[in-house]
C-alpha positions in Angstrom: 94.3 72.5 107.8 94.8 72.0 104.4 98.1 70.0 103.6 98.9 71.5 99.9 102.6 71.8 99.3 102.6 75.8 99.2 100.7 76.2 102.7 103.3 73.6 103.9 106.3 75.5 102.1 104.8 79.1 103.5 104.5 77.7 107.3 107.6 76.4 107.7 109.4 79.4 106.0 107.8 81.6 108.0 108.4 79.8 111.5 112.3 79.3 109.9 112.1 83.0 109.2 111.2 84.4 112.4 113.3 82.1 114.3 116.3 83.8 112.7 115.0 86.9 113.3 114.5 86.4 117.0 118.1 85.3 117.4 119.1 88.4 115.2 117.1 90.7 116.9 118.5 89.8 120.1 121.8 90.0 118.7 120.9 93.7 117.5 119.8 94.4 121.4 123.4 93.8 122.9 124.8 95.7 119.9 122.5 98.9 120.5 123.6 98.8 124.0 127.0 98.2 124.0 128.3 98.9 120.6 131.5 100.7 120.2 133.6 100.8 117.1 136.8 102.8 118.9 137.1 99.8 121.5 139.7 96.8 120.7 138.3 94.6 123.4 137.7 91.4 123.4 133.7 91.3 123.8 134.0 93.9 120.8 135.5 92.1 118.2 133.2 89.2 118.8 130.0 91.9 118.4 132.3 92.6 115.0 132.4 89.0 114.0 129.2 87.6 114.8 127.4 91.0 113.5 128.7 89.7 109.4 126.6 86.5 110.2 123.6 87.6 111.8 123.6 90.3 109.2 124.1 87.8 106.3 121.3 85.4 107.6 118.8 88.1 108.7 119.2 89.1 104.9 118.6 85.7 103.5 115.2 85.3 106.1 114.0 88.7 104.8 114.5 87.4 101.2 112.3 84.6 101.5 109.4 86.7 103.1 109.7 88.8 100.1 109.2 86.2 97.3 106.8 84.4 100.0 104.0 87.3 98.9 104.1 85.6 95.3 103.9 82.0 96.5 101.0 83.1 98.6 98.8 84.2 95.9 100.2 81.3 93.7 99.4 78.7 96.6 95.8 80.6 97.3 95.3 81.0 93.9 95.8 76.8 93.4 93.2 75.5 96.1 90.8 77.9 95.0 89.1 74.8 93.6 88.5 73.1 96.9 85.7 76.1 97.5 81.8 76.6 96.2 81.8 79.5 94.6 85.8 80.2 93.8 87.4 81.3 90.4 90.7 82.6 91.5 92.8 83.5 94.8 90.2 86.4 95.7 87.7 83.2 96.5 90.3 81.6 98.8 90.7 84.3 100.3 87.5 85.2 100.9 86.9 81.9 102.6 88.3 82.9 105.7 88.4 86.6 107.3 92.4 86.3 108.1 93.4 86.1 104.0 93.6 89.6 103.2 95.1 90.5 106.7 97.8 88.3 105.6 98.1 89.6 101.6 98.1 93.0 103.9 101.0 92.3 105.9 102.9 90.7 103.2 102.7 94.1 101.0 103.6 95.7 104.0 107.4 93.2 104.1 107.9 93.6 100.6 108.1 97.0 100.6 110.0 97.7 103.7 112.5 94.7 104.3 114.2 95.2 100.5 115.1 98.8 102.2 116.3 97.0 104.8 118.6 94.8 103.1 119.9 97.5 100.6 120.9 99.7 104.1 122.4 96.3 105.4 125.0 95.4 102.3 126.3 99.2 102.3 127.3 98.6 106.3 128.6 95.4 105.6 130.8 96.7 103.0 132.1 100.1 104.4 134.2 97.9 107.2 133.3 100.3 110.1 129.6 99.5 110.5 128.8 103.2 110.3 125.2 102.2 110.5 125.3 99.3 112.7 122.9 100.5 115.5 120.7 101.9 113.2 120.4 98.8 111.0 119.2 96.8 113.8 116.9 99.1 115.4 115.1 98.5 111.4 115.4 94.8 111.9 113.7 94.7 115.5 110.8 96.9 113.6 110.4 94.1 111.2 110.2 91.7 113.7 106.6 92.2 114.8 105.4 92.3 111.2 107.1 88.5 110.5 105.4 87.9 113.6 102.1 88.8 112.3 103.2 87.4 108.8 103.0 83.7 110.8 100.6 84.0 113.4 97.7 85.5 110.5 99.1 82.4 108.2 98.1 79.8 110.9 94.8 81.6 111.7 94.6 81.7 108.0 95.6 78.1 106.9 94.3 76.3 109.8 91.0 77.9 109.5 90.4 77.1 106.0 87.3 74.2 105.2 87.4 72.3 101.9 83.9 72.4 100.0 83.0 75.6 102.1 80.8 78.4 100.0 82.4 81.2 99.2 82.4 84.4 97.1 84.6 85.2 94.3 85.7 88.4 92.6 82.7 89.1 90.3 81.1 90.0 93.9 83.5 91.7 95.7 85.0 93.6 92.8 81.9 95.2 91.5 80.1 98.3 90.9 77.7 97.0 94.0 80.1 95.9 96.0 80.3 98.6 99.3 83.5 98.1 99.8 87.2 99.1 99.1 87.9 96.6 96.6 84.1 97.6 94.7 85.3 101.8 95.2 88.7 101.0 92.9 86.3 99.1 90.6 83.9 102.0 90.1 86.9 104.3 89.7 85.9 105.9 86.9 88.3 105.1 83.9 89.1 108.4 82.0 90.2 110.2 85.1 92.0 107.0 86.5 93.9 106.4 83.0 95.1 110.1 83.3 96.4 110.2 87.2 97.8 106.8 86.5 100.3 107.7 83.2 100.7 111.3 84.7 102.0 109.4 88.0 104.4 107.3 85.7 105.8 110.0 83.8 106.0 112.3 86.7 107.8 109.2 88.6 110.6 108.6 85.2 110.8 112.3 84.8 112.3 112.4 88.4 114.3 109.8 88.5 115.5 110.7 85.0 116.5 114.5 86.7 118.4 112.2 89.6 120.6 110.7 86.9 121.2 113.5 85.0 121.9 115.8 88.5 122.9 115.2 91.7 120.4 117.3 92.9 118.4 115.9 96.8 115.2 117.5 95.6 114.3 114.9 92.7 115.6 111.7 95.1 113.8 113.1 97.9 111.0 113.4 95.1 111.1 110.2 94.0 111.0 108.6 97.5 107.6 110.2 97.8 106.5 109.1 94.8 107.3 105.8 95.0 104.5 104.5 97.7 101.5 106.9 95.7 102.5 105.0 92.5 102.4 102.0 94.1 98.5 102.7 95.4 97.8 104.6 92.2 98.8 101.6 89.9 97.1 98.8 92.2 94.1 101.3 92.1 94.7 101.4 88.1 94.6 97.3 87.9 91.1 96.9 89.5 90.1 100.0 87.7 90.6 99.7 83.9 93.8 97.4 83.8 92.7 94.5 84.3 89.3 95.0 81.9 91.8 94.9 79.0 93.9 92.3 80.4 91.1 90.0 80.6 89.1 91.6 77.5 85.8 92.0 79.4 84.0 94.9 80.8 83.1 94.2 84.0 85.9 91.6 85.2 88.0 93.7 87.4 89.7 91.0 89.3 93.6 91.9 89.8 94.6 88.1 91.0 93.5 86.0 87.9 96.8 87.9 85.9 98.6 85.1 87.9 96.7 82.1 86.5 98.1 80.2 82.7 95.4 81.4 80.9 96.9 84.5 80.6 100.0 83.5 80.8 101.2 84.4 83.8 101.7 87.9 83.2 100.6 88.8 86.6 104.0 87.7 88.3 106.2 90.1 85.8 103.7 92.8 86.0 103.5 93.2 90.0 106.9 91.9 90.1 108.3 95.1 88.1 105.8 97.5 89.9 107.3 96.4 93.1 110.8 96.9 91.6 110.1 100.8 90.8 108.8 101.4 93.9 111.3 99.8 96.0 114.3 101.3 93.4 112.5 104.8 94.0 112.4 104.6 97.8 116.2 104.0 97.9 117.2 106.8 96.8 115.8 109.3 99.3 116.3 107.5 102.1 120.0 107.1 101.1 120.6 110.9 101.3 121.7 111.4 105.1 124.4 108.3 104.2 126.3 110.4 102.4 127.0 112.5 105.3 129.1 109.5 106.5 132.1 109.2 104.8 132.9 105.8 104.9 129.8 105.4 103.2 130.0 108.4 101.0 131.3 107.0 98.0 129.5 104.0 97.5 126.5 105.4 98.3 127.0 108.0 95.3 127.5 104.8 93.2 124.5 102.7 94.5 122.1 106.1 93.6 122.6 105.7 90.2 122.3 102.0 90.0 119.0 102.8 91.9 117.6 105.4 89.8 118.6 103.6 86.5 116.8 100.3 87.7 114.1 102.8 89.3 113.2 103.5 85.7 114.0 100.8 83.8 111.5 98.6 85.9 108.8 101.4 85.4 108.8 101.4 81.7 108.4 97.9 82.2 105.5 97.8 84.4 104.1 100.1 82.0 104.7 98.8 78.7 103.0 95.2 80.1 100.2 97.6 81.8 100.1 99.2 78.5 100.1 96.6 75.9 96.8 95.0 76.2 95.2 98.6 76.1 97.1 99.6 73.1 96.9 96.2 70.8 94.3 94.6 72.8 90.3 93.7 71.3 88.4 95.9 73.8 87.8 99.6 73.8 86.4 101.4 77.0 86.9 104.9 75.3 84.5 104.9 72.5 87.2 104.2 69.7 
């Protein structure tokens, strides 16, 4: 295994993490089983006490895996140099089979424990725990996904051979390339330029109809929309993004946005898309909460906060998506 400060950093989160997470899950067992808010016994009001920590703590775990997906790709990104062959994180991670398995899993934690957490602060504050059974029944889903998360990293990491040969992105994200990452880079750039601004506008036009009404149909909307502009805008960064980012024609690598000489703009710009998407799941999935009427009220207030931030970190992701294109040296439409 390579010993580099960020593989270090990522194992030992990730075993911390799921530790926690094994003593919250089974926590959240007892509490599914023998949960009940009218009782005032004894083995009750210790449920209601230890519940606020193993809450608190699960929330803290899941907040590292999240910002563990961008100290990943920095940390894969940083050894690329130990392999033949490597430019960016796409070589490191080509130079062992479990890499993307684990980018895959951590895309898969950043979108869904956020949700989690959001769900988890509203039942901490309504008093009652409305959602207390619910709320863990999430958590023990996200379990076997942090599981993953740290059995892939040691298969990963520990596989991983200084000096070995790898290939890099102008191989896999090519024209020739027969696979996913080559189909999003032949994506032809016209018709991807148009479904990708006609998903962003159709995404701030609902959320900008949630804000102005309290209408289900836009939230519900916007839930929806929220995981297609996710793929639609990753799609759009291999596709034609990324060709402007980097001013070259035929460099459609989405991971070397993350590296100084282009300042870094990958961690804002994926950061922000993240943001909208996770901002425009919220919404609809809030909408049976505010049946419950403990929750009722401040579940009203969280949907605007949501929508608002929804669309502020859109027009962010798509004025840094959109800059380069706009003020930037090449032209891929003829003028």
């Amino acid at each position: 295994m390579i010993l580099h400060p960020g593989i270090l950093a990522l194992l030992i989160g990730s075993g911390i993490v799921l530790v926690m997470l094994l003593v919250a899950g089974w926590t959240g067992l007892r509490i599914i089983r023998r949960w009940d808010a009218d009782s005032t016994s004894e083995a009750q009001l210790r449920m209601e006490r230890r519940t606020y920590l193993v809450s608190t703590l699960s929330a803290y775990a899941l907040g590292f895996e999240v910002v563990s997906l961008f100290l990943f790709v920095f940390t894969v990104d940083d050894i690329h140099g130990l392999f033949v062959g490597a430019m960016c994180a796409t070589g490191s991670l080509n130079a062992h089979s479990g890499g993307w398995w684990v980018l895959l899993v951590k895309l898969l934690i950043v979108v869904a424990a956020p949700v989690w957490m959001a769900f988890n602060r509203l039942d901490q504050r309504a008093g009652d725990f409305p959602i207390v059974r619910a709320k863990y029944v999430g958590l023990l889903a996200l379990v076997p996904l942090v599981i993953a998360d740290l059995v892939l990293e040691l298969h990963y990491f520990g596989g991983l051979e200084p000096k070995v040969i790898t290939s890099c992105c102008g191989a896999l994200f090519s024209d020739a390339s027969h696979s996913v990452a080559g189909e999003m880079a032949g994506l032809p750039v016209p018709e991807m330029m148009w479904l990708f601004y006609v998903t962003l506008a159709a995404f701030v036009l609902e959320a900008a109809i949630g804000l102005w009404r309290g209408w289900a149909a836009p939230r519900a909307a916007l839930s929806v929309l929220a995981p297609v502009l996710l793929v639609v805008s990753l799609a759009a960064i291999v596709s034609f993004v990324s060709l402007y980012i980097y001013e070259l024609p035929t460099h459609h690598c989405p991971f070397d946005v993350f590296q100084g000489g282009y300042s870094y703009v990958g961690y804002p710009l994926y950061a922000s898309l993240f943001a909208a998407v996770y901002y425009g799941l919220l919404p609809g999935l809030s909408l049976p909460l505010r049946r419950i009427p403990s929750l009722q009220g401040m579940v009203l207030a969280a949907d605007r906060r949501w929508l608002g931030r929804s669309m502020v970190s859109v027009v962010l992701f798509t004025a840094m998506a959109s800059w380069p294109i706009v003020f930037g040296g090449l032209s891929l439409m003829g003028y």
